[in-house]
C-alpha positions in Angstrom: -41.7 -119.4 -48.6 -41.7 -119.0 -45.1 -39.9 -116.0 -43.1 -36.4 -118.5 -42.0 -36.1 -119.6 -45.3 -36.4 -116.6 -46.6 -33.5 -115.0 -44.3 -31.7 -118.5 -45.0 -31.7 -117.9 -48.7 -30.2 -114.3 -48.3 -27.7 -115.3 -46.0 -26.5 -117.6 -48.6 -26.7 -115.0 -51.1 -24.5 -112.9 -49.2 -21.9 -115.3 -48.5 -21.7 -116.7 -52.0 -20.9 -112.9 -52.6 -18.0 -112.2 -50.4 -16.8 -115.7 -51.6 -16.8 -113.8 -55.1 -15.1 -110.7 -53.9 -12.2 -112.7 -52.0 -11.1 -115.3 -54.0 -9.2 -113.7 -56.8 -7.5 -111.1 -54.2 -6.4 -113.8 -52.3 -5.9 -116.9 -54.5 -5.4 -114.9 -57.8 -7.6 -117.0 -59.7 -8.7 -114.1 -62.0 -5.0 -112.6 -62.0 -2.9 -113.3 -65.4 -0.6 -110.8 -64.5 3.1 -111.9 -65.3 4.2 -112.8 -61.6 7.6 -110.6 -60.1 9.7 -110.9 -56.9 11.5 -107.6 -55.4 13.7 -106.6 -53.2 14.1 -103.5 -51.3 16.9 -102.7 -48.7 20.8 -102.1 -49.1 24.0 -102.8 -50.5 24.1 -106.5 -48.9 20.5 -106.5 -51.2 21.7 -104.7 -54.1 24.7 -106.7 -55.1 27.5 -104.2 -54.3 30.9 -106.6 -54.3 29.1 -108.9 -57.0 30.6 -106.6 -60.3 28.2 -106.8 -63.4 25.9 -103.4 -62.1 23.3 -101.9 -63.7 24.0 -98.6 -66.4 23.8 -95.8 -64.2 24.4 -97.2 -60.6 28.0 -96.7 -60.9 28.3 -93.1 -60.0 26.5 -91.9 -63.2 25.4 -88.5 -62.0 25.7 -89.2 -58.3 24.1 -92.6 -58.0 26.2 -95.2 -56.4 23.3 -97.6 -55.9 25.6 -100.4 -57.7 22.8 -102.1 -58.5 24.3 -105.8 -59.9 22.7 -107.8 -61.8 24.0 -110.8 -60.5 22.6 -109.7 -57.3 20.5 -112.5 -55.1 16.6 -111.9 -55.8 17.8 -112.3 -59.7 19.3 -116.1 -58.9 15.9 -116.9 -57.7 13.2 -119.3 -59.1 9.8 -118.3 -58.1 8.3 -116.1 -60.3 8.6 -115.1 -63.9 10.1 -111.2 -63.0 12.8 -110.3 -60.5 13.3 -106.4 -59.9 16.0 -104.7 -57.3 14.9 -101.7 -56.0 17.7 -101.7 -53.1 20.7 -99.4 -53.4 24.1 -99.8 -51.9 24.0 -97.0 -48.1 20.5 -96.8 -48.4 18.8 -97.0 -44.4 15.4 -97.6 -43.2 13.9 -94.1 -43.9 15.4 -95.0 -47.8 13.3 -97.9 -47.9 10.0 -96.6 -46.2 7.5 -94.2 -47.9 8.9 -91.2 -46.3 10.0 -88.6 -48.7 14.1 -88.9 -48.6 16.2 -89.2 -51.6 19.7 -91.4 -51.6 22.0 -91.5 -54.5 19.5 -89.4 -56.3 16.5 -92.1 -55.7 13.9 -91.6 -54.3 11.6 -94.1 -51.5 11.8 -97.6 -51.9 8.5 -98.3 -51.2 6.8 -96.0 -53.2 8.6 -97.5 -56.4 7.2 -101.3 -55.0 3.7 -99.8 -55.8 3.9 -99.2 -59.0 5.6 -102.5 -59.6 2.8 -104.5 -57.5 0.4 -102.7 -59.4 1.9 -104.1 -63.2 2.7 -107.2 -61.8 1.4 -110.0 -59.5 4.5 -109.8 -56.6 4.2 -112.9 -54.9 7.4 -112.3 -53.1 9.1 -109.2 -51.4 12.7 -109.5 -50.1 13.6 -106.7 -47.8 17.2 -106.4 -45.8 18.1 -103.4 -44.3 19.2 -102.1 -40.5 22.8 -102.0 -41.1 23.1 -98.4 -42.4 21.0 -97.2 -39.6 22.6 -96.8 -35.7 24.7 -99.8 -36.2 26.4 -97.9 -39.1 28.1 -101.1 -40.2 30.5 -99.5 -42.9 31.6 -96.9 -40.4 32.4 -99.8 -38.3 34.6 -102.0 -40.6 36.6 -98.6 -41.6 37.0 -98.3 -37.3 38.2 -101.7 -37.5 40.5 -101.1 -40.0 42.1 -97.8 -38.4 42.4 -100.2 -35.1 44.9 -102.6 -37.1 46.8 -99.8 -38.4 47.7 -98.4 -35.1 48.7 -101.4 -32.8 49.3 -99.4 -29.9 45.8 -98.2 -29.5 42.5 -99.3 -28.8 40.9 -102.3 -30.1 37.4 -102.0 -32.3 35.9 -104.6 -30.3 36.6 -102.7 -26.6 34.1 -99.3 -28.1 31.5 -102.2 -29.8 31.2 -104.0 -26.7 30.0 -100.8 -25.1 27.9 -99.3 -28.0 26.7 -102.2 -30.0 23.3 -103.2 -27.8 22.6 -99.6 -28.1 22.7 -99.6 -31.7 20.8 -102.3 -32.3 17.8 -101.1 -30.2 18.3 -97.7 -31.5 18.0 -99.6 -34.9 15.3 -102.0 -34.4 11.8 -99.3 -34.9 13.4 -97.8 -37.6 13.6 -101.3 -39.7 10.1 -102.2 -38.0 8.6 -98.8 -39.5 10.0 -99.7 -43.2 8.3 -102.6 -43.0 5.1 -101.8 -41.9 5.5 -99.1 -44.8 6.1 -102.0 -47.4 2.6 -103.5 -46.2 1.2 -100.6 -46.7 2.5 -100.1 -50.1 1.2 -103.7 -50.8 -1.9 -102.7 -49.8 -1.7 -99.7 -51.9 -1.7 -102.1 -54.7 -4.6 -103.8 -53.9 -2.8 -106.8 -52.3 -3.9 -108.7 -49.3 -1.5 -109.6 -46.4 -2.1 -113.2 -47.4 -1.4 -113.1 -50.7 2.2 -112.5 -50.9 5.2 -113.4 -48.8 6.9 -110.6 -47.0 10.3 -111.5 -45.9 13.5 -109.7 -43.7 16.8 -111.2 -44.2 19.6 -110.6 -41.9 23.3 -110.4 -42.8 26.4 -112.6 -43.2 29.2 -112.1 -41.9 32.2 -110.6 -44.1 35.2 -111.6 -42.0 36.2 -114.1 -39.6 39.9 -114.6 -36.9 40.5 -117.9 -39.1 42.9 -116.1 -41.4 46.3 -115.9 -41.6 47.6 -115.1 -38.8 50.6 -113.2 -40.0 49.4 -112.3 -43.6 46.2 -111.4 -43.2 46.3 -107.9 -43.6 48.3 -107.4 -46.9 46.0 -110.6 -48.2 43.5 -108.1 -47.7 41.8 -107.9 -44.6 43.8 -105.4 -42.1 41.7 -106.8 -39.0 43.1 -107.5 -35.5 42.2 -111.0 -35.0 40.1 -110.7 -32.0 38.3 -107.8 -33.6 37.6 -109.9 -36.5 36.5 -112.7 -34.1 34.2 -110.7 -32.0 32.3 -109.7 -35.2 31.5 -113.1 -36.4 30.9 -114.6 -32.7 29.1 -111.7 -30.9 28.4 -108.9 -33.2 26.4 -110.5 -36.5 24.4 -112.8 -34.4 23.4 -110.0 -32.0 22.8 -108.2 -34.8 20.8 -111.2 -35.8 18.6 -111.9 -33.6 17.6 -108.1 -33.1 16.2 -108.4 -37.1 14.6 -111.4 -35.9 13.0 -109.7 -33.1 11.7 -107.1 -35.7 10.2 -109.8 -38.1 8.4 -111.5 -35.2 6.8 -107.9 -34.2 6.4 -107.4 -37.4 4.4 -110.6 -38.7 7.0 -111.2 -41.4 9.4 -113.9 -42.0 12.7 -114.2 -41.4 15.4 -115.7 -43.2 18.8 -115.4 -41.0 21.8 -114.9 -43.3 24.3 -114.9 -40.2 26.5 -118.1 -40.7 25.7 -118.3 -45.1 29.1 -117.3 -45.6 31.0 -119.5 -42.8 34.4 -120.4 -43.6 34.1 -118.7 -46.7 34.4 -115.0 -45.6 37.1 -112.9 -46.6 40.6 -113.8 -46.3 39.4 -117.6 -45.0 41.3 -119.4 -48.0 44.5 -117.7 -47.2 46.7 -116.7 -50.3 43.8 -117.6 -53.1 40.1 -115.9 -53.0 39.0 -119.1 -54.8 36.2 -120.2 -52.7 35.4 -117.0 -50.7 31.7 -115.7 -51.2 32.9 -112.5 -49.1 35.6 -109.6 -50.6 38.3 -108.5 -49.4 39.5 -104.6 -49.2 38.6 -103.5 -52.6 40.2 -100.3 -54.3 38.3 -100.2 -58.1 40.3 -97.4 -60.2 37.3 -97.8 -62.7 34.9 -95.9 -60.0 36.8 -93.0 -61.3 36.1 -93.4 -65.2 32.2 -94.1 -64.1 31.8 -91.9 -61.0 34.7 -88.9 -61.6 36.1 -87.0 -58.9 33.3 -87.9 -56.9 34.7 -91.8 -56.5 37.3 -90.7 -54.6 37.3 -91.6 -50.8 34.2 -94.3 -49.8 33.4 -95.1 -53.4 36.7 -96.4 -54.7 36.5 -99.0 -51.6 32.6 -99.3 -52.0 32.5 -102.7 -52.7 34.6 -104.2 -50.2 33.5 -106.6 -47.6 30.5 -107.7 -49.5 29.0 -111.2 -50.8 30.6 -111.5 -54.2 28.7 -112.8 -57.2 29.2 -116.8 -56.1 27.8 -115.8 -52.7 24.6 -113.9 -54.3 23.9 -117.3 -56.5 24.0 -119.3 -53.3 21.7 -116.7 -51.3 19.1 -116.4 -54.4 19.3 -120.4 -54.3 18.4 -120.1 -50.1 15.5 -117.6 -50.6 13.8 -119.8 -53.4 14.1 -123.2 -51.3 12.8 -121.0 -48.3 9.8 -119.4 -49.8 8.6 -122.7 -51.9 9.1 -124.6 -48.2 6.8 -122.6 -46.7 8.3 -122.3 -42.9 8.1 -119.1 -41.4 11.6 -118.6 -40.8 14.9 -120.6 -41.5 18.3 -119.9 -41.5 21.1 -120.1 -44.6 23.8 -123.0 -44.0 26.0 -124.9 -46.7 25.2 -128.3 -46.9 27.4 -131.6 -47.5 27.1 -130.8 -51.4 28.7 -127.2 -51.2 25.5 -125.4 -51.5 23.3 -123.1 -49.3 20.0 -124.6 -48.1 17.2 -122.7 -45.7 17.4 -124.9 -42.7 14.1 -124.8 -41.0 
């Protein structure tokens, strides 16, 4: 055999080889593994305001992760396993692999690992920001004390100073909890390519079409233009700065900023039939399951969050997303009622 067929025959060689190393990383033809979706982020992500949550997320011992099982990435159809690793306040640092501890949990991402490693994850859903400088909660409760004293300031006058501040503040902070759930991926033994990574933003819980006199006993105490500012400035600012972190990021983006429209709280007047946002929530029970330590934040926790009807339409967006295969898309009801990821 001469020398060039000689170096021909080894070049094939070692290509046939790497074709053997690659394919079952990235097409999982040698992977029987039960397949699993996850989620990682926050209350939006956890299912706080949805009711039905997990033994021990309700204040057991300090946890208030209210973890629900009727939360989103369980009304999904893609894989055979859905697990929630987000927890109700949790920020970016909570989700990343740093070593911080929230509601006596521990990183996000570190738990992903072990997961990823049992499992073949073909899907990770990650929403988070809104704990971080934008300090959303904070914000709804400043809202709230700017009804209850009419004489002062509005909400929206301090937002529109602070609110592009926040948002870049927020934006490396998200960027670095992402890059740390690649890496935990990674960890795991997974290629970039073989699973879909995905940021979410967040819907918006109130809107000024209430009514106008009634609205706050209904249960949103909201100046209307405060309430109007939110939906038509605030969310989709706060939007498109997750968007700008997804792009950065190489991830997808699913924008969640109008999948609740003319359905947030207090839109359907005297009746919450229809609404996939709550209203101001006081829950007495956070005191049997939580103790003393419910009162204050925790007996309103799960106010002004997508309630279980919205999480069964969201789960519905993310699994029409992911099995259409754009890169990003945004969460709108459709002519038959139901949320659809509009490319």
């Amino acid at each position: 055999m001469s020398r060039k067929r000689v170096c021909a025959a080894v070049g094939a060689l070692l290509l046939a080889g790497a074709a053997l190393a690659t394919t079952p990383a990235t097409a999982g033809a040698a992977d029987d593994r039960p397949t699993a979706v996850v989620s990682l982020g926050d209350s939006a992500m956890s299912g706080e305001g949805a009711g039905s949550y997990e033994p021990g997320t309700e204040g057991q011992n300090g946890n208030w992760c209210h973890r629900s099982t009727q939360a989103m990435v369980h009304k999904t159809q893609l894989a055979s396993r859905t697990f929630n690793l987000a927890c109700s306040g949790a920020d970016s640092a909570n989700v990343s692999l740093a070593d911080t501890v929230h509601y006596t949990e521990g990183s996000q991402a570190r738990r992903l690992i072990d997961i990823a490693r049992q499992f073949r994850v073909t899907t990770v859903v990650v929403q988070v920001g809104a704990n971080d400088d934008v300090r959303f909660a904070d914000t709804m409760v400043d809202c709230v004390a700017a009804w209850v004293n009419p004489f002062g300031a509005s909400c929206r006058s301090k937002l529109e100073r602070e609110w592009p501040g926040r948002l870049a503040a927020m934006a490396p902070k998200v960027e670095r909890a992402l890059a740390d759930v690649r890496t935990a991926m990674t960890t795991a033994g997974y290629a970039h390519s073989s699973y879909d990574l995905i940021l979410t933003s967040y819907a918006s819980p109130v809107t000024e079409k209430m009514d106008k006199v009634l609205h706050g006993p209904q249960g949103c105490p909201l100046r209307l233009a405060d309430a109007q500012y939110g939906r038509t400035v605030a969310v989709p600012q706060f939007n498109e700065a997750l968007r700008g972190v997804a792009a950065r990021s190489g991830v997808k983006f699913l924008d969640f900023s109008r999948a609740t429209e003319n359905r947030e709280a207090c839109s359907k007047g005297g009746t919450t039939s229809g609404e996939w946002q709550r209203r101001l929530t006081v829950d007495p029970y956070a005191l049997v399951t939580g103790g003393l330590d419910a009162i204050g934040l925790h007996l309103a926790q799960q106010s002004f969050h997508p309630n279980a009807a919205a999480h069964a339409q969201l789960g519905r967006c993310i699994t029409e997303f992911v099995t259409g295969g754009a890169g990003s898309a945004r969460c709108l009801e459709g002519a038959d009622g139901n949320l659809h990821a509009v490319a």
